[in-house]
C-alpha positions as CSV (number, residue, x, y, z in Angstrom):
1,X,134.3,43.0,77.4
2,X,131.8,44.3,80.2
3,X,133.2,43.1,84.3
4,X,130.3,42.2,86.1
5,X,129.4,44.6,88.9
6,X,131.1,42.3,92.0
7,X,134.4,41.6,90.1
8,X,133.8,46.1,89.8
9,X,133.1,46.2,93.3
10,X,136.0,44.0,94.3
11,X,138.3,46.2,92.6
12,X,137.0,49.1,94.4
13,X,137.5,47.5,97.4
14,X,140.7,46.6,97.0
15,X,141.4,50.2,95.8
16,X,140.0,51.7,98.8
17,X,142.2,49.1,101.2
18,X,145.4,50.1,99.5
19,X,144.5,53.7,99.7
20,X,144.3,53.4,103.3
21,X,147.3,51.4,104.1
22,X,149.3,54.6,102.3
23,X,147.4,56.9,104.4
24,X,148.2,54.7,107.7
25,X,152.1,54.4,105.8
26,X,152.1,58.5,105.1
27,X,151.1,59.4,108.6
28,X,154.2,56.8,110.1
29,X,156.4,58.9,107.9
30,X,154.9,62.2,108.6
31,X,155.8,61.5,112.4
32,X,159.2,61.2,111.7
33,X,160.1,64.4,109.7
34,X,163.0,66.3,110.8
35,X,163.0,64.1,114.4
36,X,166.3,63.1,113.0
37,X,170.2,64.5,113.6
38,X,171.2,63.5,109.9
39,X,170.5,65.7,107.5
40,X,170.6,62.8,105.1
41,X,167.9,60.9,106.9
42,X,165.4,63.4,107.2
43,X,165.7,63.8,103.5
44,X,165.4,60.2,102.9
45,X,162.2,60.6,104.8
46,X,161.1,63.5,102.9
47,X,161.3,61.5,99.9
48,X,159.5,58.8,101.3
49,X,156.6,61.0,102.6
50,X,156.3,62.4,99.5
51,X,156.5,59.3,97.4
52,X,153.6,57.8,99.5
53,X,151.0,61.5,99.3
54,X,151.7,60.9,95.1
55,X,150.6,56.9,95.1
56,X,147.6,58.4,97.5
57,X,146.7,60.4,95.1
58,X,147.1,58.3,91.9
59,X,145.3,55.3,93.7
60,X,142.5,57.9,94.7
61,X,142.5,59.0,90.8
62,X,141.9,55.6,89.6
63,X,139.2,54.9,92.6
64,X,137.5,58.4,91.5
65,X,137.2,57.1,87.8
66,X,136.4,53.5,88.4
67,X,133.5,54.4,90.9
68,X,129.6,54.8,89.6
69,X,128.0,58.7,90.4
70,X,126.0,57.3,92.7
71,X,128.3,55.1,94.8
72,X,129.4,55.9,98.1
73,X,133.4,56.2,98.5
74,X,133.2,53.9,101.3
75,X,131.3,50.5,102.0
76,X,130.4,50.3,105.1
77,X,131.8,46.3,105.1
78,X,135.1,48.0,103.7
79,X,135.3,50.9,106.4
80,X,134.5,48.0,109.0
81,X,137.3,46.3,107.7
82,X,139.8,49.1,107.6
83,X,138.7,49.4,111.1
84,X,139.2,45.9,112.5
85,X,143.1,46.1,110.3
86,X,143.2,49.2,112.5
87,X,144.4,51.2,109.8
């Protein structure tokens, strides 16, 4: 069974919004690296940085292989979006 091209789209798009609330999530955690006292917090924040840069990537994988050659990465309606989410 073939999607049509919007239900495609759609799923791009929704791609593409979840890669950047990780980014927006990575860069919060990126802050906060060894900031902290307690050697057991800062590596409870390494983990977490690191576990949001490997979903980045693996959503970015998936994006990569779900979008046409000749497609933009971005929509211009999506980066508007991200924008006005300010993410």
């Amino acid at each position: 069974m073939r999607l049509t091209d919007d239900y495609a789209h759609g799923r791009r798009d929704g791609l593409r919004l979840a890669l950047a609330m990780l980014a927006a999530e990575e860069a919060k955690w990126a802050a906060l690296l060894g900031e902290s006292r307690s050697g057991r917090t800062n590596a409870l924040r390494e983990t977490r940085h690191k576990t949001l840069q490997v979903a980045q990537k693996r959503v970015q994988t998936v994006l990569n292989r779900m979008t046409p050659k000749g497609e933009s990465a971005i929509s211009d309606e999506l980066a508007a979006a991200i924008d006005a989410a300010g993410l």
